[in-house]
Backbone bond lengths (Angstrom), bond angles and torsions (degrees), N, CA, C in turn:
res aa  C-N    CA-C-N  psi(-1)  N-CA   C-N-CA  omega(-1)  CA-C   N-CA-C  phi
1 X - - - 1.465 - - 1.525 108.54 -
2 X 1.234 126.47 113.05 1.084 124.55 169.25 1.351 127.50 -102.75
3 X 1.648 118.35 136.48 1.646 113.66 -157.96 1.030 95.62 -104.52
4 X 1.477 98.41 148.43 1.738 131.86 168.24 1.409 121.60 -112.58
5 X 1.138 119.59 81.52 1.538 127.05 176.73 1.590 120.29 -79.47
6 X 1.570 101.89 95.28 1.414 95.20 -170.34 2.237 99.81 -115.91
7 X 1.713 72.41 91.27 1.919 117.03 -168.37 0.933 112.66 -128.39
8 X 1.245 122.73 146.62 1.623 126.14 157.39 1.821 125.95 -87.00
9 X 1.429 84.21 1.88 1.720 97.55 -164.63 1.061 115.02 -130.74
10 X 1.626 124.98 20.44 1.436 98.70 -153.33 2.005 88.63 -96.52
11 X 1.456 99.68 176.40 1.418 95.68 -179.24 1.478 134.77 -57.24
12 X 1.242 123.51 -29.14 1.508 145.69 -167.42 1.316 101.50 -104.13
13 X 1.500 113.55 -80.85 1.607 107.85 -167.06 1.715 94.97 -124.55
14 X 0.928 137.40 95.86 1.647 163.72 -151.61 1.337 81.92 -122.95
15 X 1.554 131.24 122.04 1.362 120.53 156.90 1.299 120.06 105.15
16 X 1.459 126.80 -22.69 1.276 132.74 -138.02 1.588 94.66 -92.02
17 X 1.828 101.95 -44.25 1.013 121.38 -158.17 1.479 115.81 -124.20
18 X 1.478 104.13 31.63 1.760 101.20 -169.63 1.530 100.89 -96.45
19 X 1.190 142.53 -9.38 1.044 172.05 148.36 1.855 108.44 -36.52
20 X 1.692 130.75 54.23 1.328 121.40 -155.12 1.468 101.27 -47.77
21 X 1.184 161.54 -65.91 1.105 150.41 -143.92 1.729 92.54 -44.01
22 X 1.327 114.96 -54.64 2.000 127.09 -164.78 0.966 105.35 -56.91
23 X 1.414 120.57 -42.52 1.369 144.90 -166.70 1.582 111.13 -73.03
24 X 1.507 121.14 -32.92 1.278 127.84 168.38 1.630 107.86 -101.92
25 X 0.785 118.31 2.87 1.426 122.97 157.84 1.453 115.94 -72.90
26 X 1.863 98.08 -66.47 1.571 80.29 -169.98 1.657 126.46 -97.92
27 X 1.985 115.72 20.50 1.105 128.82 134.08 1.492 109.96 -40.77
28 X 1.381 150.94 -66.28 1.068 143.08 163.38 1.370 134.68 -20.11
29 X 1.657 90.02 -60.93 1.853 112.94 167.90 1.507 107.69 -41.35
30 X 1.523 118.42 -54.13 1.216 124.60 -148.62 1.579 98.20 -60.41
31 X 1.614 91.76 -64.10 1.771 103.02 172.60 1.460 116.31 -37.46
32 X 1.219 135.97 -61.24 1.232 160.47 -176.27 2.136 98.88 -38.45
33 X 1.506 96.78 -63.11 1.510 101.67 178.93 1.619 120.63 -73.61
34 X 1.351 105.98 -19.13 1.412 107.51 169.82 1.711 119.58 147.46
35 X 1.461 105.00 -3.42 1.511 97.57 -164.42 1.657 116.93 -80.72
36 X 1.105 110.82 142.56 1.572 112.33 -166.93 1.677 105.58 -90.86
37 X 1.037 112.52 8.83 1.600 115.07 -172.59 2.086 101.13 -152.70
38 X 0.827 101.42 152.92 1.826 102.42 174.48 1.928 98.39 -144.09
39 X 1.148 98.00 116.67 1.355 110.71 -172.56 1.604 109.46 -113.16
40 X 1.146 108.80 121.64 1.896 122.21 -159.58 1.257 95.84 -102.76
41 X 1.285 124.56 122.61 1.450 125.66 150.93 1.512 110.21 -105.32
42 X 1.418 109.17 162.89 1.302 118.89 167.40 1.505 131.61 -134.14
43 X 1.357 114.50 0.88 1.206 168.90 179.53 1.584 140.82 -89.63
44 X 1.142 125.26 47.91 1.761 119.12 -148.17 1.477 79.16 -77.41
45 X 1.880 103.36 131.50 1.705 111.42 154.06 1.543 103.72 -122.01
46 X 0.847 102.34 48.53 1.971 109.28 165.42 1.811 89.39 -76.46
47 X 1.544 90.14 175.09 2.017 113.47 -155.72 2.253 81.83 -68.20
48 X 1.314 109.99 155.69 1.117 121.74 177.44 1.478 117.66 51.38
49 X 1.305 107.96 8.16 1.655 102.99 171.04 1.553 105.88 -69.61
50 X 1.735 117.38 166.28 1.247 120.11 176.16 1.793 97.75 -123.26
51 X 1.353 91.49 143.89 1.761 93.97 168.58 1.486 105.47 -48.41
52 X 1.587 103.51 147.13 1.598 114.76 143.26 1.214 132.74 -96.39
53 X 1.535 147.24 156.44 1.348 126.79 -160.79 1.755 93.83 -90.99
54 X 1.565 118.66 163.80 1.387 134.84 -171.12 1.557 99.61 -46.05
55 X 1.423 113.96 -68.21 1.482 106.58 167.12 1.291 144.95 -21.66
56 X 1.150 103.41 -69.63 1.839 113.28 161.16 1.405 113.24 -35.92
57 X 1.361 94.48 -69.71 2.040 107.61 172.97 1.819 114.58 -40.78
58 X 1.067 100.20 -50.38 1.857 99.37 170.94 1.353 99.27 -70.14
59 X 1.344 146.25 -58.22 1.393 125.84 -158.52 1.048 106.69 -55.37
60 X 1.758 127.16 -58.19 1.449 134.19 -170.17 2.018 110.68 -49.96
61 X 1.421 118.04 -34.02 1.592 121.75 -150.65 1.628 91.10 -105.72
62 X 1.408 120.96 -42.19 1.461 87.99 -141.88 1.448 94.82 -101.40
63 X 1.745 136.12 3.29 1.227 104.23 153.30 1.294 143.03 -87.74
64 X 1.254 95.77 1.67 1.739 129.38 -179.61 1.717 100.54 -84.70
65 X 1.155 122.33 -14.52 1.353 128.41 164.80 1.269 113.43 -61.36
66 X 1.945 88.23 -83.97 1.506 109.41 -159.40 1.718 108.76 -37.78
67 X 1.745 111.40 -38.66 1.359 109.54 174.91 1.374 116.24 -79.61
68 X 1.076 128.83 16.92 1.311 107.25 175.00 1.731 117.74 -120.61
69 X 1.940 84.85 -3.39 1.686 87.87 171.74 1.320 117.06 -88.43
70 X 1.512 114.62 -6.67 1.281 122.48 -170.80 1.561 92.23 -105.18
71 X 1.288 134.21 4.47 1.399 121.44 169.42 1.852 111.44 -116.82
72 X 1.551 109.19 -13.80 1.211 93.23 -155.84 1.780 94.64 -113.16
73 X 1.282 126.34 166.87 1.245 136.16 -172.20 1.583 109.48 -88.87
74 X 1.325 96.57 -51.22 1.796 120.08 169.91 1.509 125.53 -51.08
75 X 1.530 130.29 133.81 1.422 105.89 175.23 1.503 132.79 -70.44
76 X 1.176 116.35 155.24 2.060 98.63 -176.44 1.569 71.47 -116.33
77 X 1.793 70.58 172.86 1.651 105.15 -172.71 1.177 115.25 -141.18
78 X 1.168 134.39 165.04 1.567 130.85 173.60 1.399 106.76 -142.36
79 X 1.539 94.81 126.61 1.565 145.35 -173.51 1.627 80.51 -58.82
80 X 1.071 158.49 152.92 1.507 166.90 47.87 1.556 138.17 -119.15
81 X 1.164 130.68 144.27 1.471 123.84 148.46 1.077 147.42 -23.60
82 X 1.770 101.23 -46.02 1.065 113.10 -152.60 1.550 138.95 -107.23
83 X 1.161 137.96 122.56 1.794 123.47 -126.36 1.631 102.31 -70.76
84 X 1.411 116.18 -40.43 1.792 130.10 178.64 1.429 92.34 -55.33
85 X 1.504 134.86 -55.80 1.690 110.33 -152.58 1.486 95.05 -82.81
86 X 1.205 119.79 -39.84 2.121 121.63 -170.91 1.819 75.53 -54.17
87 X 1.138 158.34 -62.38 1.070 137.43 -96.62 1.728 91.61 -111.88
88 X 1.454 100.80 -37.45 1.661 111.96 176.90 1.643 99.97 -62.38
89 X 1.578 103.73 -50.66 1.578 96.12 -161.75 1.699 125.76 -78.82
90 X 1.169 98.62 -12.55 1.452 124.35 169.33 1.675 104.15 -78.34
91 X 1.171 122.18 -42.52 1.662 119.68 173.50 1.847 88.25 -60.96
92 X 1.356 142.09 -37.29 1.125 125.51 -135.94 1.473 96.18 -103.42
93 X 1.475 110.99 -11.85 1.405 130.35 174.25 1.274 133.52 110.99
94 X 1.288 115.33 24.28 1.532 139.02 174.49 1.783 91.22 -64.29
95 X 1.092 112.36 158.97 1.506 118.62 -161.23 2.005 94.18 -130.61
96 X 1.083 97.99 -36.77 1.649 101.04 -169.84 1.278 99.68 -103.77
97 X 1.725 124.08 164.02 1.647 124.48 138.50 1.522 114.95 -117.22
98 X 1.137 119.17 127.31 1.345 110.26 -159.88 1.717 88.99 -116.83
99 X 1.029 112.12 117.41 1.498 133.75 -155.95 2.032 120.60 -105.25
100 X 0.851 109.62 85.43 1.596 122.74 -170.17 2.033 105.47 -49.24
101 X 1.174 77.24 -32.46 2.249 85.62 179.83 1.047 111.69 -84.05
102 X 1.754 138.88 -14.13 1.472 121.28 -134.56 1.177 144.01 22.97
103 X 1.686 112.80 48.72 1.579 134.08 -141.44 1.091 124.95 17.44
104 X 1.567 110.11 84.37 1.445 122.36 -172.61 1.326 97.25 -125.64
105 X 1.431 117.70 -15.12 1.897 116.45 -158.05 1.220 92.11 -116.80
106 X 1.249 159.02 -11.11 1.681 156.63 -172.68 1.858 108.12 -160.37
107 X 1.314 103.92 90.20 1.314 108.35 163.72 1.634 153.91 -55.72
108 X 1.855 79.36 4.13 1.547 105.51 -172.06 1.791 100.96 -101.74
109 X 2.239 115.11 -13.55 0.929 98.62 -154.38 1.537 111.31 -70.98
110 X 1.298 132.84 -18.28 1.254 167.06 -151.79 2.021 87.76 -62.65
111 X 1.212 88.11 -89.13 1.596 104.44 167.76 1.315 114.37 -33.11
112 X 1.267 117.52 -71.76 1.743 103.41 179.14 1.166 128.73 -51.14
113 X 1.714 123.66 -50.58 1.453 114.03 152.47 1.887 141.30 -40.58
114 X 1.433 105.41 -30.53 1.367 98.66 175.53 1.748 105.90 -88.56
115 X 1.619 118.05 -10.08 1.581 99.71 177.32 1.100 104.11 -86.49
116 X 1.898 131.57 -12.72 1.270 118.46 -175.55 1.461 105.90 -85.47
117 X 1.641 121.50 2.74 1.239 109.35 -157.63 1.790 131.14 43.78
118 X 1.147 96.63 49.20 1.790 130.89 -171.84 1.322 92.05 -87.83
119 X 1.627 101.51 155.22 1.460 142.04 148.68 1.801 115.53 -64.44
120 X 1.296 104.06 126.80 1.564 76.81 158.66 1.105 111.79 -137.93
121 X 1.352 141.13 158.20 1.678 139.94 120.35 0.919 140.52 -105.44
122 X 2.033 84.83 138.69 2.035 104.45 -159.32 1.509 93.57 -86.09
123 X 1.351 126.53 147.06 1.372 128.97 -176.77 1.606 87.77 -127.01
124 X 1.705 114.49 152.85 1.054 119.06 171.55 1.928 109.73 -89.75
125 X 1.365 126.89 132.85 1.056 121.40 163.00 1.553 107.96 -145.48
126 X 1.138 123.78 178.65 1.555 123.78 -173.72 1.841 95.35 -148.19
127 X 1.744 102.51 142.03 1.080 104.99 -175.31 1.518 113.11 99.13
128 X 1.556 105.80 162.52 1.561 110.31 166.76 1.779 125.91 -62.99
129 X 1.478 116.38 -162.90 1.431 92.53 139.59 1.029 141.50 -86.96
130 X 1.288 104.30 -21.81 1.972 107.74 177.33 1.535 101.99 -75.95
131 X 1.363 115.88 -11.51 1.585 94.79 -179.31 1.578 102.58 -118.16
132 X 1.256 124.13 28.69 1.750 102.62 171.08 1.507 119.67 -73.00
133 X 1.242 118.08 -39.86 1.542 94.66 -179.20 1.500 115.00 -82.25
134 X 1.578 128.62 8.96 0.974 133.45 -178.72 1.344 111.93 -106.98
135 X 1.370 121.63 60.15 1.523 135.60 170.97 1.366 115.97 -106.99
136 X 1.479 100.98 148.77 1.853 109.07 170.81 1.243 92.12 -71.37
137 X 1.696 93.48 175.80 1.435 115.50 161.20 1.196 117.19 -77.13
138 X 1.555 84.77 138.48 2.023 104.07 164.61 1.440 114.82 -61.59
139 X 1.638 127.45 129.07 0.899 121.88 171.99 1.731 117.60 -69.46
140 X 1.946 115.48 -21.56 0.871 118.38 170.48 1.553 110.94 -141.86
141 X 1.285 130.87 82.59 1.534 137.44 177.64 1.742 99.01 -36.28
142 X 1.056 132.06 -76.13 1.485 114.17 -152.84 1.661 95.28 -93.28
143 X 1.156 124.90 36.97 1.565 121.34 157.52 1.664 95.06 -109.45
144 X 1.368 131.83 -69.06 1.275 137.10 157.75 1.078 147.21 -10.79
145 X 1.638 103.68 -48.70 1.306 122.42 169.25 2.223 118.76 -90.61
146 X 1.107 99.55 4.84 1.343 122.41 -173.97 1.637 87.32 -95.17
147 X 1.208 104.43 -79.41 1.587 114.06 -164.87 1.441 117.24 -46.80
148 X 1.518 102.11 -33.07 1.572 114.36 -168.86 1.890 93.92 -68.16
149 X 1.586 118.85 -49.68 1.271 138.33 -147.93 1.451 80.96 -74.18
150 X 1.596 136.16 -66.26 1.072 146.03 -169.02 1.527 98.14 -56.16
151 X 1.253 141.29 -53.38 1.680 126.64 -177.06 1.356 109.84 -63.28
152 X 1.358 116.62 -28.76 1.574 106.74 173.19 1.427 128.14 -88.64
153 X 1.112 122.77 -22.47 1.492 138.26 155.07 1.805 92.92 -53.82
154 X 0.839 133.61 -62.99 1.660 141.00 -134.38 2.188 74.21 -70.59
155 X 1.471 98.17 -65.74 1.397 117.38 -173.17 1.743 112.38 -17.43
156 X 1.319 101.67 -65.14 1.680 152.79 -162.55 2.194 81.39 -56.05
157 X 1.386 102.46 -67.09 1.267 102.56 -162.29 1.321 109.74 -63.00
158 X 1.518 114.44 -48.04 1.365 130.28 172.16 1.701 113.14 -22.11
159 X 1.497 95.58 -49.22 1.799 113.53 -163.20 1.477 102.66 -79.08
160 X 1.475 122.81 -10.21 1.382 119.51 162.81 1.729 99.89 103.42
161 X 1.246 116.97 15.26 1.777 136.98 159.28 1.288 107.17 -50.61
162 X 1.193 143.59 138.82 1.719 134.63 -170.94 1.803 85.67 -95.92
163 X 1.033 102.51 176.51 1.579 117.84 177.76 1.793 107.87 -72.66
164 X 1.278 108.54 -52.48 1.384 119.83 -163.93 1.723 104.10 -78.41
165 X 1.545 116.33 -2.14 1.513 111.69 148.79 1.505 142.20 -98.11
166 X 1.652 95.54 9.85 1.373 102.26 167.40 1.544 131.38 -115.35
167 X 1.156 109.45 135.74 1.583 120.76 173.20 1.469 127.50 -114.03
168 X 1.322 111.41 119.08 1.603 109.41 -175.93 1.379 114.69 -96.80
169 X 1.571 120.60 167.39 1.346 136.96 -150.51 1.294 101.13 -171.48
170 X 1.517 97.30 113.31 1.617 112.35 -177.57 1.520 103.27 -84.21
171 X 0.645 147.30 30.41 1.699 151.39 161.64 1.440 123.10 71.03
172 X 1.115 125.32 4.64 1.127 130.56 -163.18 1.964 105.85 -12.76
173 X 1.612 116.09 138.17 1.038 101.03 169.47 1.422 123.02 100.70
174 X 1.267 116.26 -51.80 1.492 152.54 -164.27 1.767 113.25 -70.54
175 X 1.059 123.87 61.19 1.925 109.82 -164.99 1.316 92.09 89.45
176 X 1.333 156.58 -16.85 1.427 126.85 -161.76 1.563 114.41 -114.02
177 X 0.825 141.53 117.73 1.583 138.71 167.73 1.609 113.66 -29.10
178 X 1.231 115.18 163.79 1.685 119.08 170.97 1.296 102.69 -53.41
179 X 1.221 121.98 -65.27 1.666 116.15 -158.84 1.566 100.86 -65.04
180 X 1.324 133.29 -18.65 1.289 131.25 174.58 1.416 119.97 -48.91
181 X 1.745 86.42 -58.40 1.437 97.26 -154.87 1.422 94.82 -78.59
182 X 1.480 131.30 -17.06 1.239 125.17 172.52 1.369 121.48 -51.58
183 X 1.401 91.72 -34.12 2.141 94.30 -165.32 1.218 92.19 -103.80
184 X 1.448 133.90 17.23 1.909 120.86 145.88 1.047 89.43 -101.50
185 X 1.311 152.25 -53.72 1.960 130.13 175.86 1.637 102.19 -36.90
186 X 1.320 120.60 -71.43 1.456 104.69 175.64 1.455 146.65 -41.13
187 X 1.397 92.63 -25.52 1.754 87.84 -165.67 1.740 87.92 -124.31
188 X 1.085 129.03 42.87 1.405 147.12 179.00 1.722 96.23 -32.49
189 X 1.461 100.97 -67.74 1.097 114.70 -168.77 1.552 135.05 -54.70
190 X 1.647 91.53 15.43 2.003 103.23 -168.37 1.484 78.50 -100.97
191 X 1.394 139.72 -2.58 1.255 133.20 -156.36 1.921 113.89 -98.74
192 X 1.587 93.78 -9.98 1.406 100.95 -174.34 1.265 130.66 -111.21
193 X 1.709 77.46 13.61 2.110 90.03 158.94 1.033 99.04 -100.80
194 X 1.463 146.50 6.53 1.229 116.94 129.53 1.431 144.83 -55.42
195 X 0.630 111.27 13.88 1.756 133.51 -153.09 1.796 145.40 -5.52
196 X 1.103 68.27 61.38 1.872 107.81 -166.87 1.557 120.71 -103.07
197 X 1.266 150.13 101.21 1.623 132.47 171.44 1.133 98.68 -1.81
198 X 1.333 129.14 161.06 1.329 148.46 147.79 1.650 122.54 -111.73
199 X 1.583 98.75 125.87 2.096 96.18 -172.42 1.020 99.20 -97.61
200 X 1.906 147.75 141.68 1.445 106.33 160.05 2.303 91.29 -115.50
201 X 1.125 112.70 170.99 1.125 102.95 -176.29 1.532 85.75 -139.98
202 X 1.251 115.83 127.50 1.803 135.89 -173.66 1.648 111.39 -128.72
203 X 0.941 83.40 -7.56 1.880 87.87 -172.10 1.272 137.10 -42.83
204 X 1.178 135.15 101.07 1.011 125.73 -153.68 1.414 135.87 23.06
205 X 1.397 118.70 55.97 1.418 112.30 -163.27 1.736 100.59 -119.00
206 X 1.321 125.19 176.39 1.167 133.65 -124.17 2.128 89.41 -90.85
207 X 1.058 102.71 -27.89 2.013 110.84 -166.91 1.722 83.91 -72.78
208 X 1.621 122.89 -5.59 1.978 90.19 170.62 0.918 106.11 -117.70
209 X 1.083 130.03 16.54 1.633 148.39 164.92 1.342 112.17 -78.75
210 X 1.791 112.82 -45.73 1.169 116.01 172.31 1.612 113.91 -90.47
211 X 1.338 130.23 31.62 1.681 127.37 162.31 1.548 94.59 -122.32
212 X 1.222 101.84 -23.12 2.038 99.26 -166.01 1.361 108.53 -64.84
213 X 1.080 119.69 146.54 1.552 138.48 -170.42 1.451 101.89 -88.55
214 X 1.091 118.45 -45.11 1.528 140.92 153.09 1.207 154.53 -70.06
215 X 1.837 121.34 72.06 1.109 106.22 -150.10 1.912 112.02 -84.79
216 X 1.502 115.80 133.42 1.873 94.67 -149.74 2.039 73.22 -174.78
217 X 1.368 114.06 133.30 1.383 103.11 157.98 2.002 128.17 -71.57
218 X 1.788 112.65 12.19 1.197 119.39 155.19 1.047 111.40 -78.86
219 X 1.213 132.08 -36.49 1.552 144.56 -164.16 1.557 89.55 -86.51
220 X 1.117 151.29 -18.85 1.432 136.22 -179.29 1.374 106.77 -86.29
221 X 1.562 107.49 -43.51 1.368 130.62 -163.76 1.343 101.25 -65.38
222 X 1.758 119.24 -26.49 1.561 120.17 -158.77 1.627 85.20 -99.58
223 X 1.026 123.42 -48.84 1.556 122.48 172.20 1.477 115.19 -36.30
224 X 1.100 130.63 -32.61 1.409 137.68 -129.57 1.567 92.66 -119.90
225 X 1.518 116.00 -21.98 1.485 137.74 175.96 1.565 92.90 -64.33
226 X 1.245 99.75 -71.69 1.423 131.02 -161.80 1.865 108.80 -39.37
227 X 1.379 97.35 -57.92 1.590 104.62 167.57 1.053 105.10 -36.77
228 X 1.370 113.49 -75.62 1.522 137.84 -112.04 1.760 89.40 -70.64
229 X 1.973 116.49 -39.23 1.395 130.47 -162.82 1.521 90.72 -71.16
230 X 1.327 128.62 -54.38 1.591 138.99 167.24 1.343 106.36 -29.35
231 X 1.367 109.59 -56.34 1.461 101.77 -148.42 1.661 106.50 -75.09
232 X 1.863 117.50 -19.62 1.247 134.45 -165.27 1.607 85.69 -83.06
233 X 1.198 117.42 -90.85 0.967 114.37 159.65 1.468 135.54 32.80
234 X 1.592 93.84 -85.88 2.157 113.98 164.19 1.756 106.04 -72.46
235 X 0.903 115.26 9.08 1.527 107.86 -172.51 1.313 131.04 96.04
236 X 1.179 112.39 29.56 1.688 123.79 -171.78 1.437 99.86 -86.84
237 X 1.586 139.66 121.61 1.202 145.13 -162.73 1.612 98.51 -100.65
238 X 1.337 129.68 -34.48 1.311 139.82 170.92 1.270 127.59 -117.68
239 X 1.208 137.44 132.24 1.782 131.42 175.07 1.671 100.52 -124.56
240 X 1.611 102.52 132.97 1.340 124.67 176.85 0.958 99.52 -74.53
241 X 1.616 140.90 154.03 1.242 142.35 159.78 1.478 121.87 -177.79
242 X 1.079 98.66 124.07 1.744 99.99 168.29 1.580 126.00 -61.06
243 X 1.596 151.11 -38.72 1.333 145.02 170.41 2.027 88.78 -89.29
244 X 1.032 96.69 113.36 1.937 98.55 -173.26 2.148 92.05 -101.74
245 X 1.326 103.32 -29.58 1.874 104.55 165.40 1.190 98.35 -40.23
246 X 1.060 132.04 -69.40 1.702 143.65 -162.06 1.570 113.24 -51.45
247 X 1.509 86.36 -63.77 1.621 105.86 -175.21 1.267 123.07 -59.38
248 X 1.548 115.60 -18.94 1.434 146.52 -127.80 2.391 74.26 -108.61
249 X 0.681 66.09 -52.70 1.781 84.59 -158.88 1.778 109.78 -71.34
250 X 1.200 104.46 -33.51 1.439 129.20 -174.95 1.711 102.84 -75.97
251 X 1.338 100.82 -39.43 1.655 102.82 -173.26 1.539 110.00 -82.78
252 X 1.547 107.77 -40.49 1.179 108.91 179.55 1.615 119.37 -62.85
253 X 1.270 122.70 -51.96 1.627 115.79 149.08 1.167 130.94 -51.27
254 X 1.263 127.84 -24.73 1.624 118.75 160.31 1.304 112.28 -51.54
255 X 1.675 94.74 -56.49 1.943 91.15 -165.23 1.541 115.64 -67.26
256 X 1.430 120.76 -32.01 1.499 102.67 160.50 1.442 117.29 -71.98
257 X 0.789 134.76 -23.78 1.745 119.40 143.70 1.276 118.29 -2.77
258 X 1.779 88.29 -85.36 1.426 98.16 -171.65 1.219 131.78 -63.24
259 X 1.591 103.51 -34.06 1.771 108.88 169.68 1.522 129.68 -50.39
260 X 1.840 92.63 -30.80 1.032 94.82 -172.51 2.085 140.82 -34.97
């Protein structure tokens, strides 16, 4: 899955792409280097971000959509919470909602995905939005993050979602400290008795910054390798990522790995 942040803020590339013409450009790129999914945010929730109102969020996503379903082969998706923008951008032809709450933040999103006959992904997070990266510690990360993944899956089905449209995402990053999110990269595999795809998204985020010896955006980028082989590895069926060339190449040698 390769992300498209068309933001001025987001943590990594904030700016790069807020610009829709750039923004439908390098939706293209993504496809072009290998990614089988293009996932649109409009929304940066990195640590100290502030909400934008629904409006803003539709102006920025859904014309950067509509063109990119009519250019790209791959399905896009849209990064949000929130039931009005999945609902605009899914009219515009986003195929997935890839969901930061595991519908915890919009109770309507549930509903809009099963009338569009949508994709979704439940991501694990804890807290509001103003308070996700501002969480205590888990007394038990992969008991927690199971249960959380399992109430929103349970949720998802409840709302009349078929099984074979949902994908979960333990959050990497999200409320959890480095050593957290380390020991759900590790033990990935407690995640697939739930029995759901698994997304993991590692991307350059702040827990490989804090093991790297090197602080340098190569050193994130080499970190971000490093997951990504881990995360396939433990059973990760999808990896989020911004350089998808890299990732693109990294996955494909893992999985003959594993076939081997």
């Amino acid at each position: 899955m390769g992300i498209l942040n068309v933001t001025p803020d987001s943590f990594s590339d904030g700016g790069l792409y807020f610009d829709p013409e750039k923004a439908i450009a390098r939706g293209k790129q993504l496809e072009q280097e290998g990614a089988d999914l293009v996932d649109v945010g409009g929304d940066s929730t990195r640590p100290g971000s502030q909400a934008i109102s629904e409006e803003e969020e539709m102006r920025r996503v859904v014309p950067v959509i509509e063109s990119l379903v009519r250019a790209l082969s791959v399905p896009v998706s849209i990064d949000t919470y929130r039931a009005n923008v999945a609902s605009r951008a899914l009219e515009a032809g986003a195929q997935i909602v890839n969901d930061i709450s595991g519908f915890r933040f919009d109770q309507g999103l549930p509903l809009v995905v099963k009338k569009s006959c949508a994709g979704v992904v439940l991501m694990h997070s804890r807290g509001s939005r103003e308070t996700l990266h501002r969480q205590s510690r888990m007394d038990d990360p992969i008991r927690e993050v199971t249960e959380g993944l399992a109430a929103s899956a349970r949720n998802a089905r409840e709302a009349g979602i078929p099984s074979d449209a949902i994908v979960i995402d333990p959050g990497i990053g999200f409320g959890k400290t480095a050593d957290e999110s380390l020991r759900v990269l590790k033990d990935l595999m407690v995640f697939s008795k739930i029995e759901y795809p698994l997304l993991v998204g590692t991307s350059r985020k702040s827990f490989i910054s804090s093991i790297a010896t090197a602080a340098s955006t190569e050193a994130q980028d080499w970190g971000t390798a490093a997951t990504n082989v881990a995360a396939i590895m433990n059973g990760a069926h999808i990896v989020r990522v911004h350089d998808v060339r890299t990732a693109r190449v990294l996955a494909d040698v893992t999985d003959r790995i594993l076939l081997a």
